[in-house]
N, C-alpha and C positions, 0 to 999 in steps of 0.2 A: 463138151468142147464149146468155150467161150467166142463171138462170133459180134463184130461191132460193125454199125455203119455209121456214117456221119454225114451229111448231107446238106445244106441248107435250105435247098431248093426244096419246099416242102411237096408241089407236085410227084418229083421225080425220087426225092423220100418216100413217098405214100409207093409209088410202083415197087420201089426196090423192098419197101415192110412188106409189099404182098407176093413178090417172087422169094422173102425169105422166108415166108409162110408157108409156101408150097413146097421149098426147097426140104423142111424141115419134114413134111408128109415123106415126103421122096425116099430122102434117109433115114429112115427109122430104124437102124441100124446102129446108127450112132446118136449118143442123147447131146444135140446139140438147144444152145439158146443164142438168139437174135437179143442186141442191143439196141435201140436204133437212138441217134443225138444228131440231134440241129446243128451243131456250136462244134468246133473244139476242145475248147474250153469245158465243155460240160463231160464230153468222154475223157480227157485228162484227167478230170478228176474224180471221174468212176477208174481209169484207171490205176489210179495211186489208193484210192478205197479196197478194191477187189484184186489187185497184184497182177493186170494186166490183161487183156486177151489174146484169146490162141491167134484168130485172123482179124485184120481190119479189113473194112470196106471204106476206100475214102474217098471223096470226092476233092479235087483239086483248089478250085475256084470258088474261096467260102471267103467271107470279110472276116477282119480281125485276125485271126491266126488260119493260114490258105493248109491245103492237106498236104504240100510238099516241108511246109515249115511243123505241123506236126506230127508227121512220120518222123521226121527228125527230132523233133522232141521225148516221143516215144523211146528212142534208139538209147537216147540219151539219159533216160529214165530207166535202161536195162530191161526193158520191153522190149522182147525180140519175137514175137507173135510175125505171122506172113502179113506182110499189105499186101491189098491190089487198090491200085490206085484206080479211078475213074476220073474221064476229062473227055470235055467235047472238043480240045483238039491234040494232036500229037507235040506240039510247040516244047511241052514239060516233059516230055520222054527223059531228057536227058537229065534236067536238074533234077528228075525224079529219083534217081540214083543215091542222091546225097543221104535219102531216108532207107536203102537197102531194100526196093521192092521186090515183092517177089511175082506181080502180073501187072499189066499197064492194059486197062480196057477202055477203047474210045464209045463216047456214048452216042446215041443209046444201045445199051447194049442189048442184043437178043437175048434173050432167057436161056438158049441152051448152052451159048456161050458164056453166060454167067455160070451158071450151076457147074460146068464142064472146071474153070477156073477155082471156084469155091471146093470142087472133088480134090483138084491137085493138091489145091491149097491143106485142106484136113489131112490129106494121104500124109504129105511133108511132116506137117504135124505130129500125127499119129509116129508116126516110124522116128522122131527125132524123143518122141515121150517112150516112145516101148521100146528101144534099144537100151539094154544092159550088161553087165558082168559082175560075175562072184569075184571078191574078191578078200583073200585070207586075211586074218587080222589075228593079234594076239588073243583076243578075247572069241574069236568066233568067224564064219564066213558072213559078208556083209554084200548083200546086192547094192551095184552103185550103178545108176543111170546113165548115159551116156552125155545128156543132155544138162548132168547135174554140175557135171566135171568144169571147172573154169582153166584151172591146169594142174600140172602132178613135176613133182623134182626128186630125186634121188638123193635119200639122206643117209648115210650109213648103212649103205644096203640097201635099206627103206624105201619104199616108194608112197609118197605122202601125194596123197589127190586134196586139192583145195576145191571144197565145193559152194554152190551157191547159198548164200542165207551165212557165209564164214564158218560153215561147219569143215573138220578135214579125216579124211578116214587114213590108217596108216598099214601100209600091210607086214607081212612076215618079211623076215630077210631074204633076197632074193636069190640066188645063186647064177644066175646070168646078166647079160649086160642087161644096161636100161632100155634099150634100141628093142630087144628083143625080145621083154617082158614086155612091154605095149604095145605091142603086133598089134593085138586083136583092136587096141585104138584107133590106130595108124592106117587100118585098112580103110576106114571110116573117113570121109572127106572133111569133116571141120575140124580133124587134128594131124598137126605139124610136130618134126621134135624141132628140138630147138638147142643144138650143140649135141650134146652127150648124156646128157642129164633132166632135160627137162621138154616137157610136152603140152603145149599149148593148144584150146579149144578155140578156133577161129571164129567160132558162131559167139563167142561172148567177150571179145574183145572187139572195146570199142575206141580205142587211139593207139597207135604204133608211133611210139618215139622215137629220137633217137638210139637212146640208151636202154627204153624200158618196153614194156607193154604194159597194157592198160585195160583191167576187167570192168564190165560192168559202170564205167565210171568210178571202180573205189577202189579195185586191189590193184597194187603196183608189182610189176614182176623186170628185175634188169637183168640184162644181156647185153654181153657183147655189142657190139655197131653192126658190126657182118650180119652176126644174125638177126638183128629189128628188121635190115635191109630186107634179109632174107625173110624175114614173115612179112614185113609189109606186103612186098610183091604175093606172095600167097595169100595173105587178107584180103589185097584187093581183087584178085586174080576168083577167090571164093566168092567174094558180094557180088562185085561190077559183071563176072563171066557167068555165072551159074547164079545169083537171086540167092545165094545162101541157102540152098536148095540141097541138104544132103541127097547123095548118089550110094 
């Protein structure tokens, strides 16, 4: 598990490289690595090299590009890794939002309550990476991630899953409705249907239009008005209420 901080304060960097160093003894359970960057600038651009990290650590109040402006950039880039933001005052709680965090810690922060936030953080993680399902395909049964799904539409039967990287897996003809064949999605909080026929990953869409939704910044998926309506309120209802925090 990929694990970034950014900081510019280089004192208050040097504390938090050495609470990730301890952090990392702690868990050795899981093989995680610490990033640490100065800049924004410099983790954007390891994340566009390395396709992202699982958590951010950010600090707010940096010059040039601040950590509210690139959680947002992040987002925007189809990085959907946890932030926890860090800030010496609450003022940014709110515009914090606009980047979908997932912890807001006022500094300095105590050590157990960092690690305590960092645990949530990985759990979320983990359980959004290891959730899966079989699913039939003319050539064979195909395990498809849960997390891989951007959305799925009913084509002649068909139920066609769009996944990330533009790959699509297609399965056998279905014999029941579409509502009813994606239970086992549906039970899962970051997916919505969407009419009759079609079922949308809320954790990877990143604009609600009028007419369409919006993956990742690339794939376009239209609908109806009612229903944009209708997943807007449940997009933001999933970010702004819950941090995008599967349950």
């Amino acid at each position: 598990m990929k694990f970034a901080i950014c900081d510019d304060d280089i004192q208050y960097r040097d504390v938090l490289r050495e609470a990730a160093g301890e952090y990392v003894v702690r868990r050795e359970d899981i093989n995680i690595s610490f990033t640490v960057f100065s800049c924004a600038e410099d983790l954007l651009e390891s994340a566009a090299r390395i396709g992202g990290f699982d958590v951010y650590l950010l600090d707010i109040s940096m010059p040039g590009i601040n950590g509210i402006d690139l959680g947002v950039q992040l987002r925007k880039s189809g990085y959907d890794g946890r932030i926890i933001y860090l800030s010496a005052s609450s003022e940014y709680a709110v515009d914090s939002f606009r980047a979908k965090p997932f912890n807001y810690l006022l500094k300095p922060v105590e050590k157990e309550t960092l690690f305590a936030a960092l645990d949530e953080a990985a759990a979320s993680v983990a359980s959004v990476k290891e959730k899966s399902v079989i699913v039939r395909t003319r050539e064979g049964s195909v395990r498809v991630n849960f997390d891989s799904i951007l959305w799925a539409e009913l084509s002649r039967r068909v139920i066609v899953y769009h996944l990330t990287g533009g790959k699509t897996v297609e399965s056998v003809q279905i014999r029941t409705t579409f509502s009813e064949a994606v239970q086992e999605f549906l039970s899962d909080d970051r997916f919505i249907l969407c009419g009759a026929s079609i079922m949308a990953n809320l954790h990877h869409i990143t604009l609600v239009e009028k007419d369409s939704l919006v993956f990742k910044d690339t794939y376009k998926v239209y609908l109806p008005r009612k229903a944009c309506s209708e997943v807007r309120s449940a997009w933001c209802d999933f970010w702004f209420n819950m941090g995008g925090e599967v349950k």
